[in-house]
PQR file of N, CA, C, O and H, with PARSE charges and radii, in Angstrom:
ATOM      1  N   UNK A   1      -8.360   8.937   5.446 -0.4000 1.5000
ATOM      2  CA  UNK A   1      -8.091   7.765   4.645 -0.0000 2.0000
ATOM      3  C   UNK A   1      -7.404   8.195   3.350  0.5500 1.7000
ATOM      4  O   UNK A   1      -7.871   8.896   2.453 -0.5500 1.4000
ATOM      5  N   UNK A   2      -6.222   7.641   3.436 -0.4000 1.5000
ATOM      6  CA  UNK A   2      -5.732   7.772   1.887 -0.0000 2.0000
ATOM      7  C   UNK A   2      -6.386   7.183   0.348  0.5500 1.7000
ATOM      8  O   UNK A   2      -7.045   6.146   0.275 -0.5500 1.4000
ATOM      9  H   UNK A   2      -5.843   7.071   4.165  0.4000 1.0000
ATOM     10  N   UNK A   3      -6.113   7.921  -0.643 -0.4000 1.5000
ATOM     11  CA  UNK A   3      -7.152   7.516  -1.842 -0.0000 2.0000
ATOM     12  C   UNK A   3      -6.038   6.561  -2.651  0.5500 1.7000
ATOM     13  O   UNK A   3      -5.171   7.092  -3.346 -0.5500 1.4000
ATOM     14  H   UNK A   3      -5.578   8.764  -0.584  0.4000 1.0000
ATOM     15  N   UNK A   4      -6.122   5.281  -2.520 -0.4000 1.5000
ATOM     16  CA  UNK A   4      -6.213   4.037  -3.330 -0.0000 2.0000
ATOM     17  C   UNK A   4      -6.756   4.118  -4.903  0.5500 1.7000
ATOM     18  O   UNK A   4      -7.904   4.424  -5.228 -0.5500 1.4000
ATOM     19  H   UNK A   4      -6.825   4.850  -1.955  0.4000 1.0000
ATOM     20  N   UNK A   5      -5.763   3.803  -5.724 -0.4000 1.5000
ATOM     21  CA  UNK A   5      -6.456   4.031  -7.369 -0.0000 2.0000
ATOM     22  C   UNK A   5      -5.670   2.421  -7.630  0.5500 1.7000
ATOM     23  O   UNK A   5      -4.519   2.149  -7.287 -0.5500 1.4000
ATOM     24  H   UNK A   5      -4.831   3.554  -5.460  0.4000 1.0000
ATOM     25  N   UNK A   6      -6.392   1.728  -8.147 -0.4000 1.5000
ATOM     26  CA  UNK A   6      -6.325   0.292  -8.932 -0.0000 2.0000
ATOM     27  C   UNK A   6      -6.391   0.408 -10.361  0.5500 1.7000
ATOM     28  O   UNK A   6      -7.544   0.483 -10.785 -0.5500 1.4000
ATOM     29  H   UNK A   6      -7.327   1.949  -8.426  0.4000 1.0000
ATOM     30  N   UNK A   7      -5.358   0.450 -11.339 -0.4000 1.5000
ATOM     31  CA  UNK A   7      -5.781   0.563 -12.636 -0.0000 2.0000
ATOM     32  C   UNK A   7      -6.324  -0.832 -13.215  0.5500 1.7000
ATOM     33  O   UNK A   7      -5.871  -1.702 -12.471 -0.5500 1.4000
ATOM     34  H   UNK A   7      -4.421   0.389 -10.994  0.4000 1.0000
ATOM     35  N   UNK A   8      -7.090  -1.406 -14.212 -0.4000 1.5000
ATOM     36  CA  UNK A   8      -7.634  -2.457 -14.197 -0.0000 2.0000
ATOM     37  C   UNK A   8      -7.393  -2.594 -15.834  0.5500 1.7000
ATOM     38  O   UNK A   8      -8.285  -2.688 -16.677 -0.5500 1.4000
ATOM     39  H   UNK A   8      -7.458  -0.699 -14.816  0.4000 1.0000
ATOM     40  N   UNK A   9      -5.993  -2.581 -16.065 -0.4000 1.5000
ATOM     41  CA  UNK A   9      -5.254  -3.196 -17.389 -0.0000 2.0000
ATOM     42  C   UNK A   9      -3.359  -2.656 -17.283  0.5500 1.7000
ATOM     43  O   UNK A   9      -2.864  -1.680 -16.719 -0.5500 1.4000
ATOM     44  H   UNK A   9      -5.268  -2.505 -15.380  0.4000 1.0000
ATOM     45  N   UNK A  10      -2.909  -3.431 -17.837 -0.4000 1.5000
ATOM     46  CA  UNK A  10      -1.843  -3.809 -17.612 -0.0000 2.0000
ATOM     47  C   UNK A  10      -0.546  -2.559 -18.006  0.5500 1.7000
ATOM     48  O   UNK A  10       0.666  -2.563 -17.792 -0.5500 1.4000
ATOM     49  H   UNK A  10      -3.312  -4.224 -18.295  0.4000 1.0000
ATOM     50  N   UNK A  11      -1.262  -1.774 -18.521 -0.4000 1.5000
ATOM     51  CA  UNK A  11      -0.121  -0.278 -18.592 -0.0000 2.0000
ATOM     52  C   UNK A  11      -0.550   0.584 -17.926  0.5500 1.7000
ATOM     53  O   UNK A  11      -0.076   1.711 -18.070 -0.5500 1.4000
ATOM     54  H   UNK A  11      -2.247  -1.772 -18.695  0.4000 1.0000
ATOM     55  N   UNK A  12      -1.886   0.288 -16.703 -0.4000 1.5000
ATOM     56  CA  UNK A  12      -1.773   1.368 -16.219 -0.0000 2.0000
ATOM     57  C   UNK A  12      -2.345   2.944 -16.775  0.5500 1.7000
ATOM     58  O   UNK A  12      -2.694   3.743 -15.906 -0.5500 1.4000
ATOM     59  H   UNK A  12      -2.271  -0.628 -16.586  0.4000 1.0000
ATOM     60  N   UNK A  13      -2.392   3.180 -17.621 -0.4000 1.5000
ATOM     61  CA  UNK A  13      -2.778   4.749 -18.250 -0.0000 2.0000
ATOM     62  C   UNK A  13      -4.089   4.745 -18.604  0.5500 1.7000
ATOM     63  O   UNK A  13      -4.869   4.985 -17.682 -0.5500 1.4000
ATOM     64  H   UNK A  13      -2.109   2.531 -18.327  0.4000 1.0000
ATOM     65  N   UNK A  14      -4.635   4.504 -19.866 -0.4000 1.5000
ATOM     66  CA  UNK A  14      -5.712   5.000 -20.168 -0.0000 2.0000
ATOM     67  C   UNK A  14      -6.944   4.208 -20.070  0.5500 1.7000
ATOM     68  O   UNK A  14      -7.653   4.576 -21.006 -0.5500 1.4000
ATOM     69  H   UNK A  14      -4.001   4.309 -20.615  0.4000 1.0000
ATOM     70  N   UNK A  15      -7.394   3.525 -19.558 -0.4000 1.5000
ATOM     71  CA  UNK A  15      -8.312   2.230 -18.688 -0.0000 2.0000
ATOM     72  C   UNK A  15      -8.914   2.438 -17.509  0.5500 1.7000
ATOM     73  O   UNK A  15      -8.463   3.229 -16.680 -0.5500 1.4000
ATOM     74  H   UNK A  15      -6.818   3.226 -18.798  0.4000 1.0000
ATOM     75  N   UNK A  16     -10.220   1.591 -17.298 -0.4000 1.5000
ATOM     76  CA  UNK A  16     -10.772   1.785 -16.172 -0.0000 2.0000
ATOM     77  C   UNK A  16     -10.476   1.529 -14.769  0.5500 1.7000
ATOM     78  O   UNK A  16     -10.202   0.391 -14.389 -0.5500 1.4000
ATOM     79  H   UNK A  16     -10.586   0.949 -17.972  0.4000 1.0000
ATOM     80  N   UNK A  17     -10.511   2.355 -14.116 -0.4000 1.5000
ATOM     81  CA  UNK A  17     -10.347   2.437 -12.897 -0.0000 2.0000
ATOM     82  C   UNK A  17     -10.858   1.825 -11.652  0.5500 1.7000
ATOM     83  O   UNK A  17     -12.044   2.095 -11.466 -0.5500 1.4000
ATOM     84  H   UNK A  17     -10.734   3.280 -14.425  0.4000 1.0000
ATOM     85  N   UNK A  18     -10.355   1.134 -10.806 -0.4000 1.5000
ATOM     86  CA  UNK A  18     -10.898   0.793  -8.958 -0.0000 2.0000
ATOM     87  C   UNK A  18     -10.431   2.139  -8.233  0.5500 1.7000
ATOM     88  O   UNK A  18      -9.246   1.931  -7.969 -0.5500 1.4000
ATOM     89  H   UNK A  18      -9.391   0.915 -10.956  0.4000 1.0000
ATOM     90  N   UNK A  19     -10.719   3.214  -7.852 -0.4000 1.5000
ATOM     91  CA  UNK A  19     -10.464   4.165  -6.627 -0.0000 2.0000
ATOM     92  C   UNK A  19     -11.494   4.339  -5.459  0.5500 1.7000
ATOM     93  O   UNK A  19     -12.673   4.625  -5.670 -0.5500 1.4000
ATOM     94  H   UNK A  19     -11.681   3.382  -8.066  0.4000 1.0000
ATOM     95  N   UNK A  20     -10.890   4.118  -4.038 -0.4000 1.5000
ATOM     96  CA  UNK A  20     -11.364   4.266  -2.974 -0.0000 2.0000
ATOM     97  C   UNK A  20     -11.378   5.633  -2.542  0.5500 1.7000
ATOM     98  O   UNK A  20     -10.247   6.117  -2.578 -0.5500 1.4000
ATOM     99  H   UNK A  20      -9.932   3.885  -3.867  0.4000 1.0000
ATOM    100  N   UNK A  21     -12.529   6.654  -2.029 -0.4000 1.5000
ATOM    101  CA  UNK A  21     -12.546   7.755  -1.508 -0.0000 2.0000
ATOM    102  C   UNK A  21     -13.338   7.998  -0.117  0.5500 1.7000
ATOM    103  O   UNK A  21     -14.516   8.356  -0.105 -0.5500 1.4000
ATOM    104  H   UNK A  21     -13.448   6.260  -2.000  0.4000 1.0000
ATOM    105  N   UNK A  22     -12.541   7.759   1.109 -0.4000 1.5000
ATOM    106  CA  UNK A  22     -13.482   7.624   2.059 -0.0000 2.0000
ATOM    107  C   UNK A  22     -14.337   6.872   2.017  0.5500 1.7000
ATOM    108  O   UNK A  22     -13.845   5.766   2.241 -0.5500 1.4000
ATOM    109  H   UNK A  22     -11.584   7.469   1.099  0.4000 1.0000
ATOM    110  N   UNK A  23     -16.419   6.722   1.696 -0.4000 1.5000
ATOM    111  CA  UNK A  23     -17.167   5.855   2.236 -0.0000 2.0000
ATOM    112  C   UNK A  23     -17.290   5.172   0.214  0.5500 1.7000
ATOM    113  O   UNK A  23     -17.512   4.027  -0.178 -0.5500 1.4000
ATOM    114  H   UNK A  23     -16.818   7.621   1.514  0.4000 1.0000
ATOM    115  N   UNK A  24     -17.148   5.883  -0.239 -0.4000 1.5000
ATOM    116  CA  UNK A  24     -17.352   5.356  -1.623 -0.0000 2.0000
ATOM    117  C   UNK A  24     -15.990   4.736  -2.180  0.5500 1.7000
ATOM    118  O   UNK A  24     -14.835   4.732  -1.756 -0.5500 1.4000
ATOM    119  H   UNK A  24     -16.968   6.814   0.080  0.4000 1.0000
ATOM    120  N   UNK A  25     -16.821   4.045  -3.679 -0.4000 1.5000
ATOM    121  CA  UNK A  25     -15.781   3.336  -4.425 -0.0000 2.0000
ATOM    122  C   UNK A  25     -16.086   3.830  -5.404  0.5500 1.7000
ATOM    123  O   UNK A  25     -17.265   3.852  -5.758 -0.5500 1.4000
ATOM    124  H   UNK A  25     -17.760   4.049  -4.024  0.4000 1.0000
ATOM    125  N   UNK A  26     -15.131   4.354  -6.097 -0.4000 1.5000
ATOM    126  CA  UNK A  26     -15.629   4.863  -8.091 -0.0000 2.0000
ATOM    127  C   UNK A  26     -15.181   3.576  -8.946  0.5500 1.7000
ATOM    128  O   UNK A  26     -14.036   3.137  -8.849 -0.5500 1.4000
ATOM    129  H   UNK A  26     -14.174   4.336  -5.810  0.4000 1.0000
ATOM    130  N   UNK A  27     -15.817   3.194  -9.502 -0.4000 1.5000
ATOM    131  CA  UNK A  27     -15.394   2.277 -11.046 -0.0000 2.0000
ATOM    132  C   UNK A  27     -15.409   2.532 -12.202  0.5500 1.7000
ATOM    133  O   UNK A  27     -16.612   2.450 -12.450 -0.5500 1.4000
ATOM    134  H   UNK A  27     -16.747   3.552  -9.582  0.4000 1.0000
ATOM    135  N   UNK A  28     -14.899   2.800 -13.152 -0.4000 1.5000
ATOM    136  CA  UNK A  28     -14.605   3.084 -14.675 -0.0000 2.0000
ATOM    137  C   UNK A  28     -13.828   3.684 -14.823  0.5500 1.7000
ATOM    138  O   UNK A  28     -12.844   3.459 -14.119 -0.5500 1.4000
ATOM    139  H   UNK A  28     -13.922   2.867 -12.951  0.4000 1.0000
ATOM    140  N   UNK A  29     -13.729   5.197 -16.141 -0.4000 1.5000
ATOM    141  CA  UNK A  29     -12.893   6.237 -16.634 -0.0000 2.0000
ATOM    142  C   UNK A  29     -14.012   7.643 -17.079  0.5500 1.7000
ATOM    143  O   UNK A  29     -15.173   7.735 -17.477 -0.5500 1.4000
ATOM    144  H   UNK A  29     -14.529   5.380 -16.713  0.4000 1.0000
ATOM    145  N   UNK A  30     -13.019   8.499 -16.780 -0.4000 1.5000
ATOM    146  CA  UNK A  30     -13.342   9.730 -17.596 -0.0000 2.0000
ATOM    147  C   UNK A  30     -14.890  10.266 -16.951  0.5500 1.7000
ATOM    148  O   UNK A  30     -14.609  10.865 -15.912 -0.5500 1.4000
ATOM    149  H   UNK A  30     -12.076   8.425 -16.456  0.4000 1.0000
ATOM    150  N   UNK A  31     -16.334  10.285 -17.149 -0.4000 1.5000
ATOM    151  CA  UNK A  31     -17.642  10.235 -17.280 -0.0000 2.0000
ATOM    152  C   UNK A  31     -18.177   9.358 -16.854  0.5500 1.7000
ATOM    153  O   UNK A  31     -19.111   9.513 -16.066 -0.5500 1.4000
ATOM    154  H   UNK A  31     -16.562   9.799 -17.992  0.4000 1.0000
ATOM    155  N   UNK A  32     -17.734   8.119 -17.260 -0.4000 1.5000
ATOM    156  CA  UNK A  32     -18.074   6.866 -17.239 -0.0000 2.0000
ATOM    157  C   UNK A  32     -18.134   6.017 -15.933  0.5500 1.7000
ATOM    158  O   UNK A  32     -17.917   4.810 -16.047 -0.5500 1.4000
ATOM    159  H   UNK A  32     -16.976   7.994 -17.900  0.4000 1.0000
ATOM    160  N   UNK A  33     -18.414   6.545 -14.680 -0.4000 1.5000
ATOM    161  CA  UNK A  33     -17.951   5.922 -13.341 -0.0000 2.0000
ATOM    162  C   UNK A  33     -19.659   5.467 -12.778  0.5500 1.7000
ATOM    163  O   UNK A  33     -20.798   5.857 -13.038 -0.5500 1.4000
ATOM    164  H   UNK A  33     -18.590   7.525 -14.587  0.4000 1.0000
ATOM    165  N   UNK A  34     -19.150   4.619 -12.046 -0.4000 1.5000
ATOM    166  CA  UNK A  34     -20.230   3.550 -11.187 -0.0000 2.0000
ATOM    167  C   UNK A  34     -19.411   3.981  -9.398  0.5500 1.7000
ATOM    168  O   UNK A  34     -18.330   3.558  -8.988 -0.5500 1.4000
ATOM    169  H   UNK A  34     -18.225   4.302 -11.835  0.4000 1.0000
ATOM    170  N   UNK A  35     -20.272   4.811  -8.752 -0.4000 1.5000
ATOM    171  CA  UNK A  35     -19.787   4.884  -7.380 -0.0000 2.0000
ATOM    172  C   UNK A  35     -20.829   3.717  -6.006  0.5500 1.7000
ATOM    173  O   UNK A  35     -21.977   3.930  -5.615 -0.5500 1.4000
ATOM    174  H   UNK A  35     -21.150   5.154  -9.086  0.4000 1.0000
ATOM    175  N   UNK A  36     -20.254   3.004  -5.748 -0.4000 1.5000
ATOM    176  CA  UNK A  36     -20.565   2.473  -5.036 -0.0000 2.0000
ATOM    177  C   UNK A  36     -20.376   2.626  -3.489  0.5500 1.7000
ATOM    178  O   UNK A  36     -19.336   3.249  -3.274 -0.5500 1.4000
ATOM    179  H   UNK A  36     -19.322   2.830  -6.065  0.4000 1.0000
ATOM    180  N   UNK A  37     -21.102   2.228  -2.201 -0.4000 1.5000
ATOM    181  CA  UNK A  37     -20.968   2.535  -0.983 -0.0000 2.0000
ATOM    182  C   UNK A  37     -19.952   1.400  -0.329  0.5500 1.7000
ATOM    183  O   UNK A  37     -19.848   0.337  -0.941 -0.5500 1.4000
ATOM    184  H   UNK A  37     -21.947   1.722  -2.375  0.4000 1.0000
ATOM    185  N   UNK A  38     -19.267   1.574   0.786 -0.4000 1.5000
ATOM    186  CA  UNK A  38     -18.418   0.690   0.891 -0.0000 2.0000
ATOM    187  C   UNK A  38     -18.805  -0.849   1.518  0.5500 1.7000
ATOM    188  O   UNK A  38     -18.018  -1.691   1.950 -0.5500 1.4000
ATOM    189  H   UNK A  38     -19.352   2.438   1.283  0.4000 1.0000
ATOM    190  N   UNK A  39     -20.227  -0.917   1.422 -0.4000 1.5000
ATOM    191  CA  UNK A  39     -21.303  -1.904   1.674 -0.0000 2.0000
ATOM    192  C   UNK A  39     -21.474  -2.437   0.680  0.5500 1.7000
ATOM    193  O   UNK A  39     -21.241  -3.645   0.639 -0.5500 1.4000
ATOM    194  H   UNK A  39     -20.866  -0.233   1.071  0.4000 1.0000
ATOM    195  N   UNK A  40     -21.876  -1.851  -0.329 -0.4000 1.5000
ATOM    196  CA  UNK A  40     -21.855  -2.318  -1.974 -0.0000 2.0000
ATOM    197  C   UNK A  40     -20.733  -3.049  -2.443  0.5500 1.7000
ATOM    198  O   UNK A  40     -20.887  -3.934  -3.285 -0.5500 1.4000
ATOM    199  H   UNK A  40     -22.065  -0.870  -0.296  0.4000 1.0000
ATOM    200  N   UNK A  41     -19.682  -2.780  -2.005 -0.4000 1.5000
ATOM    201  CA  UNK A  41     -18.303  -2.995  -2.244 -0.0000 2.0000
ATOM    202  C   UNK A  41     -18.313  -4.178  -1.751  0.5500 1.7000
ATOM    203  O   UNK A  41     -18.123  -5.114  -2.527 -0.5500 1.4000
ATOM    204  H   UNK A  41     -19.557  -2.060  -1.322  0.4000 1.0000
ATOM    205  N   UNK A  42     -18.535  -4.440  -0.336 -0.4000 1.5000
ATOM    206  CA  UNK A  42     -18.370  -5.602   0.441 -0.0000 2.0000
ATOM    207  C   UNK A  42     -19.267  -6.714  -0.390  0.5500 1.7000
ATOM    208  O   UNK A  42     -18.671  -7.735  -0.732 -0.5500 1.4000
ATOM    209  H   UNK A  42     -18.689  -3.680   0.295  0.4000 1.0000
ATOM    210  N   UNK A  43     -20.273  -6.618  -0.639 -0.4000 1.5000
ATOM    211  CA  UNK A  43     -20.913  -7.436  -0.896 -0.0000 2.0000
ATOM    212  C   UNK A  43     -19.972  -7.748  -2.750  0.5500 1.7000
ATOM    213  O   UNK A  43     -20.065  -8.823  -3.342 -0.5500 1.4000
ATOM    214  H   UNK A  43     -20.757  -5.788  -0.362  0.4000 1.0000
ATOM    215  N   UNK A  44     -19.471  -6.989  -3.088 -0.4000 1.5000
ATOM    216  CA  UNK A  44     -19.588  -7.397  -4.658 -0.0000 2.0000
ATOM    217  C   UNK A  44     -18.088  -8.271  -4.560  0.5500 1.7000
ATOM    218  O   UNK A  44     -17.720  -9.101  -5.391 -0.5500 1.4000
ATOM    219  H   UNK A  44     -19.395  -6.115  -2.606  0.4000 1.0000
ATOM    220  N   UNK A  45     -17.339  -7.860  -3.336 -0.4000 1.5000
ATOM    221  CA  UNK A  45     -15.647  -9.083  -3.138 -0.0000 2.0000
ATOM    222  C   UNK A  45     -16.501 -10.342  -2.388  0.5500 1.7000
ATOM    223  O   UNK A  45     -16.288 -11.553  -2.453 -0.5500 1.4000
ATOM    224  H   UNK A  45     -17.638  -7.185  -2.661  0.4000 1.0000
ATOM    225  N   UNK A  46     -17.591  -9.567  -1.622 -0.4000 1.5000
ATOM    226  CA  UNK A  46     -18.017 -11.407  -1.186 -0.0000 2.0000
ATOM    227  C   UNK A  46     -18.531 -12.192  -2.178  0.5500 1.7000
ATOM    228  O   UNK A  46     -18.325 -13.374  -1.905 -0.5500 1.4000
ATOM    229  H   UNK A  46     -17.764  -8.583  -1.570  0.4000 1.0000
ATOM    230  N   UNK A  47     -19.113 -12.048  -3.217 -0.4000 1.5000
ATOM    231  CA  UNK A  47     -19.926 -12.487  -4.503 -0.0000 2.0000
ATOM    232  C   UNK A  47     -18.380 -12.849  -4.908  0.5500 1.7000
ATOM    233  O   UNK A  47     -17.837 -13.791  -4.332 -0.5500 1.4000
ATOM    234  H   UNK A  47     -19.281 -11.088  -3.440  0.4000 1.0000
ATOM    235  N   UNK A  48     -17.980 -12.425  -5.469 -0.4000 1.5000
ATOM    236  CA  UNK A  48     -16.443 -12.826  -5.965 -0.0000 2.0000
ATOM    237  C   UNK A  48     -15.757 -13.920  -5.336  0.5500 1.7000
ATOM    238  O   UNK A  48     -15.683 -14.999  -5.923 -0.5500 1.4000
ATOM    239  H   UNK A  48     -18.421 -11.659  -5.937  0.4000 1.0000
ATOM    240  N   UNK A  49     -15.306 -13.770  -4.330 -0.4000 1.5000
ATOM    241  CA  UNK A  49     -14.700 -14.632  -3.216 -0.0000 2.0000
ATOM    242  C   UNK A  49     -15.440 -16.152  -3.340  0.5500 1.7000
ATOM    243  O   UNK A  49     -14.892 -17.236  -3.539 -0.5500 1.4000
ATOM    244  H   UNK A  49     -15.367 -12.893  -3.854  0.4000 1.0000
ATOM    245  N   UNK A  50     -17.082 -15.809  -3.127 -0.4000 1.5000
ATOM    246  CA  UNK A  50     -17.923 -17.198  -2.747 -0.0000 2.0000
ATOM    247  C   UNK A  50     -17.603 -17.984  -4.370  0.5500 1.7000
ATOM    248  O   UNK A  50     -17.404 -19.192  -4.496 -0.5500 1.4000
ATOM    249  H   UNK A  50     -17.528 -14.928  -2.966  0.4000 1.0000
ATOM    250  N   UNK A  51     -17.612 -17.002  -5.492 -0.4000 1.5000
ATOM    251  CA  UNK A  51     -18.283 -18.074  -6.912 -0.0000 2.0000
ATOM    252  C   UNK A  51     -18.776 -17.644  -7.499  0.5500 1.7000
ATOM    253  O   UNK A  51     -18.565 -17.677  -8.712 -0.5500 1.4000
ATOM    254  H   UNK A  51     -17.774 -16.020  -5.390  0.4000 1.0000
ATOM    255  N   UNK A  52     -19.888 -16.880  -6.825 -0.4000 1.5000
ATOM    256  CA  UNK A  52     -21.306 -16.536  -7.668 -0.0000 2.0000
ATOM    257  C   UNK A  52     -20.857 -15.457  -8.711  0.5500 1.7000
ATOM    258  O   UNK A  52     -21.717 -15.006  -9.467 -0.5500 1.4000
ATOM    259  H   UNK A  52     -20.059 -16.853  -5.840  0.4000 1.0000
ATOM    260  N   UNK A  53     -19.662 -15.049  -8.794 -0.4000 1.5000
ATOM    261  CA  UNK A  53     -19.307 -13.953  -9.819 -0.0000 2.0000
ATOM    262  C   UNK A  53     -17.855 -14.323  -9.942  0.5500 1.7000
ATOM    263  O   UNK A  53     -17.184 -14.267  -8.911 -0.5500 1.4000
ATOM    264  H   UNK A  53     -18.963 -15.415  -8.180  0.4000 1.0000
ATOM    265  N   UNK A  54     -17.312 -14.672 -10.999 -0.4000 1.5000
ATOM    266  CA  UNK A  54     -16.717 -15.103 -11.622 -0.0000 2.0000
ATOM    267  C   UNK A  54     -16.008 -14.540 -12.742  0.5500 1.7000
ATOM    268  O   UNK A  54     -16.412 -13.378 -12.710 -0.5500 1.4000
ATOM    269  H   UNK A  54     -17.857 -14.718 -11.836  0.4000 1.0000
ATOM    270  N   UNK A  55     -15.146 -14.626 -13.788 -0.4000 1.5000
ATOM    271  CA  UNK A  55     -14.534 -14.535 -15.122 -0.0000 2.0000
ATOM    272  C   UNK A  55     -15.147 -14.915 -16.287  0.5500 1.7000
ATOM    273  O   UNK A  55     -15.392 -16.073 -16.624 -0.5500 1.4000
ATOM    274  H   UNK A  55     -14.818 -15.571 -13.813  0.4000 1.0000
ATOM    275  N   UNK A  56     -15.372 -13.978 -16.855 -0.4000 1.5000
ATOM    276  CA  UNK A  56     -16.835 -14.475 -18.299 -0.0000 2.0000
ATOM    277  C   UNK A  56     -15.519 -14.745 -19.387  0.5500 1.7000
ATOM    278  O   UNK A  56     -15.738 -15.102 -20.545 -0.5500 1.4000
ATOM    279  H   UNK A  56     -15.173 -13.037 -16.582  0.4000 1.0000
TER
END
């Protein structure tokens, strides 16, 4: 599986990150990462998708 990186602000460079690695997902920058399973994942685009998580 190829590794997928999502930057999550609009230049791209120094901001937190979406990257896919095989069964995991990393989220943040630098130290700062949240790895999730690709189950975890599923569930947090279905939460998204349905409503229940939203834009604060």
């Amino acid at each position: 599986m190829l590794e997928t990186k999502i930057h999550l602000c609009k230049s791209g460079g120094c901001c937190p990150a979406v990257s896919f690695h095989g069964n995991e997902v990393h989220i943040g920058e630098d130290e700062n990462v949240a790895t999730l399973t690709r189950e975890e994942w599923n569930i947090l685009v279905e939460k998204v998708r349905s409503g229940e998580l939203g834009e604060l």
